[in-house]
N, C-alpha and C positions, 0 to 999 in steps of 0.2 A: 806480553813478553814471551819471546820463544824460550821452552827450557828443554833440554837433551839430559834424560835421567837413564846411565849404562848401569846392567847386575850383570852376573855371571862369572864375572874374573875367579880367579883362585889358584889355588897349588895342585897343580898334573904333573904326573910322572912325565918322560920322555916316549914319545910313541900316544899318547894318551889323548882326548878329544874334551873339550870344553863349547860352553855355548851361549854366546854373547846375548843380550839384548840391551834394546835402546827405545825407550818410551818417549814418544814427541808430544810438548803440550803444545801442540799449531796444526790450526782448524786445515792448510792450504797442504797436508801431509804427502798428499797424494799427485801434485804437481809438483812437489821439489825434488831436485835429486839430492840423497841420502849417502851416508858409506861411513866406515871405519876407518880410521888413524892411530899409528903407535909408534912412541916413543921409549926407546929403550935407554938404559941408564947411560949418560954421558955422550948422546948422540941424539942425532937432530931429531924432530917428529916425520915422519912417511906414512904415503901410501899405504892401505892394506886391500881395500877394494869399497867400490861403487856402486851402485845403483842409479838406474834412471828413472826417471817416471812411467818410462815403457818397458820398465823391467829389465832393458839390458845391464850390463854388468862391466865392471873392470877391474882386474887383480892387479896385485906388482908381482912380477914375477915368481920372485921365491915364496912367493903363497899359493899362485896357481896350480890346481891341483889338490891344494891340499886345504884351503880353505871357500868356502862358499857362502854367498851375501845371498840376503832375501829381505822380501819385506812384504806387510800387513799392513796394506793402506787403511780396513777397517779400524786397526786397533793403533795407526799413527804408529807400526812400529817395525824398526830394521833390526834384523839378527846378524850374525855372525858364525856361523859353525866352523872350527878349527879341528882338523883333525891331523895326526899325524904330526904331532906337535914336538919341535926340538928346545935345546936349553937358549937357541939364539930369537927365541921366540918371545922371551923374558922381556915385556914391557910393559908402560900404562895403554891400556888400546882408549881412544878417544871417538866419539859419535860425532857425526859432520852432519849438518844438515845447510845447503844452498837454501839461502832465503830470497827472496824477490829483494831485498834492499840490503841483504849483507848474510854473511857467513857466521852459523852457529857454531859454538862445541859444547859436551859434555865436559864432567871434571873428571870421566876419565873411568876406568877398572885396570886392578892390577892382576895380571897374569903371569905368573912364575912356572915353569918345567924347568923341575929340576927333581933328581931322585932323591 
């Protein structure tokens, strides 16, 4: 059974940078594509950015720039660097991972910017 284990979340100031990760227990790590998801209070879940097995990348926009995805195929594990972070930044961020027969998620990390 796939499991997506996120740390990092916490309380940042406004302007201030935090740093996700996401631990996969699935041996095919390095052929799925990966990425972050967040849901902020009273609004749907979105995009935050992707990864592919080739390493390329995809943001939503009001992240580009200011956030950047990676990943450690040895260690089965995607990051998330958030820098430059505002109060509408405030959500649960959720780990995605594409399975060959179906779609993973974590339970989630909560991120708060707020002074």
């Amino acid at each position: 059974q796939v499991q997506l284990v996120e740390s990092g979340g916490g309380l940042v100031q406004p302007g201030g940078s935090l740093r996700l990760l996401c631990a996969a227990s699935v041996t095919s790590f390095r052929l799925r594509t990966t990425g972050w998801y967040r849901q902020a209070p009273g609004k749907q879940r979105e995009l935050a950015a992707t990864i592919a097995p080739n390493f390329s990348t995809d943001y939503a926009a009001t992240m580009k720039g200011r956030f950047t995805i990676s990943r450690d195929n040895a260690k089965n594990t995607v990051y998330l660097q958030m820098n430059s972070l505002k109060p509408e930044d405030t959500a649960v961020y959720y780990c995605n991972l594409q399975g060959a027969v179906g779609t993973y998620w974590g339970k989630g990390t909560l991120v708060t910017v707020s002074s």
